[in-house]
C-alpha positions in Angstrom: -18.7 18.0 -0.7 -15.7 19.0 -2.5 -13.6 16.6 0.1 -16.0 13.3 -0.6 -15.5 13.8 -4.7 -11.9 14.0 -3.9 -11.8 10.7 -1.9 -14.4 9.3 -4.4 -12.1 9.7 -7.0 -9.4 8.3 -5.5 -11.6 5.3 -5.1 -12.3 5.1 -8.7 -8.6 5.4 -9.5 -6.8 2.9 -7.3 -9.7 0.7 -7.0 -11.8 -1.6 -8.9 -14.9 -0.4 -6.6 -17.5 1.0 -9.6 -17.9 4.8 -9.2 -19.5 5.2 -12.7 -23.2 6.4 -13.9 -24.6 9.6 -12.5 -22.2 9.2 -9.4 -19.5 9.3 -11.8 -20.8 12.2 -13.5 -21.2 14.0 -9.7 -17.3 13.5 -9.1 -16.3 15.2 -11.9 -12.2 14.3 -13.3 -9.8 17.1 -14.1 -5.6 16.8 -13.3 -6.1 19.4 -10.2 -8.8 17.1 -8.6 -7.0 13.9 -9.0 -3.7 16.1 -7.4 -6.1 16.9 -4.8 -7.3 13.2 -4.0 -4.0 12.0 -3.0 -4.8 13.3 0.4 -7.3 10.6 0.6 -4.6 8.1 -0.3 -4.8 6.4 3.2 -8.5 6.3 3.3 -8.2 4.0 0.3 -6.4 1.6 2.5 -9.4 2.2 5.4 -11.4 0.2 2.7 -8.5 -2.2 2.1 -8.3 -2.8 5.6 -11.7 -3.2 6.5 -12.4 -5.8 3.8 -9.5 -7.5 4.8 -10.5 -7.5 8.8 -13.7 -8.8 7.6 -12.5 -11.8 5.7 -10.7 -12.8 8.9 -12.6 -12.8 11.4 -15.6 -14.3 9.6 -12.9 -16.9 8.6 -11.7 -17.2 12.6 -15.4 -17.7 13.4 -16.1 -20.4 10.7 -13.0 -22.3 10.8 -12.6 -22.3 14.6 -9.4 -23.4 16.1 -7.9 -25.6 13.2 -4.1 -25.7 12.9 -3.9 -24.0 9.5 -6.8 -21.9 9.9 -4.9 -18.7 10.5 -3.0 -19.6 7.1 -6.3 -19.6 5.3 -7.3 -16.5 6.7 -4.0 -14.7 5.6 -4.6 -16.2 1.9 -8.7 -15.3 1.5 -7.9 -11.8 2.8 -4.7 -10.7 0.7 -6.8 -12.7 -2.3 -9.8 -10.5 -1.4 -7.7 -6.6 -1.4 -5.7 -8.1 -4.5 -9.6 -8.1 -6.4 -10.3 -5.0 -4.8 -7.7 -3.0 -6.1 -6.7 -4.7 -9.2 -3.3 -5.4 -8.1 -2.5 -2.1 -8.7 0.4 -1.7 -6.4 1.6 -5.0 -7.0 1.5 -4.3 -11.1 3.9 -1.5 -10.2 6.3 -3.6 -7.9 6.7 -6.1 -10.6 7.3 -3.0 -12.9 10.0 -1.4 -10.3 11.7 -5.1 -9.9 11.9 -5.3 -13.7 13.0 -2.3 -14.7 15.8 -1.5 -11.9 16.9 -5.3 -11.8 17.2 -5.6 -15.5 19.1 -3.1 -16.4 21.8 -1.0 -13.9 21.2 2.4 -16.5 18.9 4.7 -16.0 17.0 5.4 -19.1 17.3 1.2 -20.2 15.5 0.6 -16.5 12.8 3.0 -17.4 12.0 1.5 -20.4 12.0 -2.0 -18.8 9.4 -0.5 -16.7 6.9 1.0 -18.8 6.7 -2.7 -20.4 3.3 -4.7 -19.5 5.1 -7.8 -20.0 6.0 -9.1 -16.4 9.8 -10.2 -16.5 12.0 -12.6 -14.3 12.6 -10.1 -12.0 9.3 -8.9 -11.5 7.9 -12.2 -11.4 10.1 -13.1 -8.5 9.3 -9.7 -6.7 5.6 -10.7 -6.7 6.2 -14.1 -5.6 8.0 -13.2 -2.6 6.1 -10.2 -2.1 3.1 -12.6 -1.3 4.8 -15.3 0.2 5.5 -12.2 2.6 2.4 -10.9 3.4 0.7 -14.2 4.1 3.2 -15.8 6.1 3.4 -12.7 8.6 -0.5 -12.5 8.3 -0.7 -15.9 9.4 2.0 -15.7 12.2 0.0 -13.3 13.8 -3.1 -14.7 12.9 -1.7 -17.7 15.1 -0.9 -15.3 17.6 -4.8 -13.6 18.6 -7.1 -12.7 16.3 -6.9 -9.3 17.9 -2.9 -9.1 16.6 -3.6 -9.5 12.4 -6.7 -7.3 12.9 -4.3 -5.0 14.1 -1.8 -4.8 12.0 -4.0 -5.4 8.8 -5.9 -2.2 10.2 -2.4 -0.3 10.4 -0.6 -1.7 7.9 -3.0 -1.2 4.8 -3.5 2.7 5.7 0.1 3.7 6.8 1.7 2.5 3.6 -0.3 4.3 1.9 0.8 7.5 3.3 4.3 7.1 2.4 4.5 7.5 -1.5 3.1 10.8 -0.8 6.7 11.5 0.5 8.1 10.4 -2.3 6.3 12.5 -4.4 7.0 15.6 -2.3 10.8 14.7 -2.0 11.4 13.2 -5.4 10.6 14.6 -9.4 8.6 12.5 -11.3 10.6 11.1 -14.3 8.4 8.6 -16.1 7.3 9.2 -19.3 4.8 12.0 -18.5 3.1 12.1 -21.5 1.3 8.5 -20.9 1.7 8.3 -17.2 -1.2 7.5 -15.1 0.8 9.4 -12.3 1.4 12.5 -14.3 -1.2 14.9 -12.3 0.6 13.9 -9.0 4.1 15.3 -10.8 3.6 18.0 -8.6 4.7 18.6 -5.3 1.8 17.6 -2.8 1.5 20.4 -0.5 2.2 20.2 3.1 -1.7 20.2 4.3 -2.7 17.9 1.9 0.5 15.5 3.2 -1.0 16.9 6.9 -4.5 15.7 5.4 -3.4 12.2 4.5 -2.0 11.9 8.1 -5.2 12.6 9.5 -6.6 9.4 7.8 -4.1 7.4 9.5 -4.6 8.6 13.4 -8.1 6.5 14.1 -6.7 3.5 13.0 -3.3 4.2 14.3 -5.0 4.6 17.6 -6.9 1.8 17.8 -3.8 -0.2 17.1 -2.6 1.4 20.3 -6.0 0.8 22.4 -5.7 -2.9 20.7 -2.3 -3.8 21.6 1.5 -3.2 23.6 2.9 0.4 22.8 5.7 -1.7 21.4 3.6 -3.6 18.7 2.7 0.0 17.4 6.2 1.9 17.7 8.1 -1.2 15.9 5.4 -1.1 13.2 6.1 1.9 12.7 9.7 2.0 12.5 10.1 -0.7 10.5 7.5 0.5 7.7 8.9 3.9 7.7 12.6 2.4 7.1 11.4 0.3 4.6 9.4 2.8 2.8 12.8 5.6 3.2 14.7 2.5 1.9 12.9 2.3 -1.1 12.8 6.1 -1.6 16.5 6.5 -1.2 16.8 3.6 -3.9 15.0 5.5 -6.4 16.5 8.7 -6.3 19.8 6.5 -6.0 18.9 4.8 -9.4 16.3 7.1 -11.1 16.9 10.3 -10.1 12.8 10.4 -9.2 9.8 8.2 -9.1 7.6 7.0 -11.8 3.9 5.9 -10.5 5.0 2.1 -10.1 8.0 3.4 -7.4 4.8 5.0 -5.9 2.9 1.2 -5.2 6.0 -0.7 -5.1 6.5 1.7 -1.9 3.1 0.9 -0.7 3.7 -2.9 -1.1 7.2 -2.4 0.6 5.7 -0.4 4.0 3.2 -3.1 4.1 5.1 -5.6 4.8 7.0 -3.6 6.9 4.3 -2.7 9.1 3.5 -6.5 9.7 7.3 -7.3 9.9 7.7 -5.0 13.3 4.2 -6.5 14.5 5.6 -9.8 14.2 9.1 -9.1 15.5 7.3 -6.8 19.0 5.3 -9.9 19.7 8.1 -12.3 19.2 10.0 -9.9 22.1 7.2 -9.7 23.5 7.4 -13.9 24.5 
């Protein structure tokens, strides 16, 4: 029971899903429980990617075999996890963009970032960022249907495991007074890191069952370098993370993910 308040407060922090009322009161919120939910990191993205699944292949079945069809599909469904989560992730790429494009010294870049306002730099991030995601989404949507319902199933829970790297690798220098991440400042243990990679074995797997061993492997690979990239960056630049380095990560290994899907099925030809 412990486990499901955990994971249901995770849900109530990265998503706009309503855990409130008496179901709120039941979970409970203290510093060391939301520490502890960031084992359940991934499972967020097990409800990213099933809504996401869902809106394409009731789209595929509605719209048939029309030319731009997969195109939709990739829109509706990044449109539909976008309202789910409150662009949480992206809000902290456009942050990360801002604050590390804008300025090349430290403390001026994390100052950039803790500014709502969304800058040139962040603006572009987010444009390209989506542009991204839904052309990839739609190149395997052209593809098979079984090929974005693949990676979306993969890519949505695997990048969320990565941040959790960064946080065990990397101090957290944002300000820590105000920060939404500041419980997670602590290093995350290895069995809650080993927890979080239990999350992302069944759909891991079924990406296997689903498709080549080479669709899954270059995934892979190519979401882990992207996510390492990004890590290396901030310790480069920061000297840490702050909790938008933490979702522009996620948003980075995404893409990734579908990247190497797209690349093993290009080969693949």
């Amino acid at each position: 029971m412990q486990a499901l308040r955990h994971y249901l407060l995770a849900v109530q922090f990265f998503t706009r899903i309503p855990v409130t009322g008496r179901l709120a009161d039941w979970v409970g919120y203290s510093p060391a429980m939301l520490r502890a939910s960031a084992a359940h990191f991934p499972g967020i993205g097990w409800l990213a990617a099933g809504l996401s699944c869902a809106v394409v292949a009731l789209l595929h079945w509605g719209l048939g075999a029309q030319p731009m069809a997969p195109l939709v599909a990739a829109v509706l469904s990044t449109v539909a996890t976008v309202v789910m989560t409150g662009g949480f992730h992206e809000d902290g790429l456009a942050d990360v963009a801002d604050g590390l494009g804008g300025s090349y010294d430290r403390e001026r870049a994390l100052d950039i970032m803790k500014d709502s306002r969304v800058g040139a730099f962040g603006a572009m991030a987010l444009v390209l960022t989506l542009l991204a995601k839904v052309s990839l989404l739609a190149l395997l949507g052209a593809h098979s249907l079984g090929a974005v319902l693949a990676a979306l199933a993969g890519g949505h829970v695997l990048s969320r495991l990565w941040p959790l790297f960064i946080v065990r690798w990397l101090p957290h220098v944002g300000d820590t007074a105000r920060s939404k991440s500041k419980p997670l400042a602590d290093q995350i243990s290895r069995r809650a890191l080993a927890a979080a990679a239990l999350w992302c074995f069944v759909p891991l797997a079924l990406v296997y069952q689903a498709q080549a061993a080479i669709f899954l492997i270059a995934s892979i690979a190519l979401s882990m370098a992207a996510a390492a990239w990004m890590g290396r960056w901030f310790a480069r630049r920061l000297q840490g993370f702050t909790g938008d380095c933490l979702g522009a990560t996620q948003q980075v290994g995404e893409i990734g993910f579908y990247l190497g899907a797209a690349l093993a099925l290009g080969a693949a030809r």
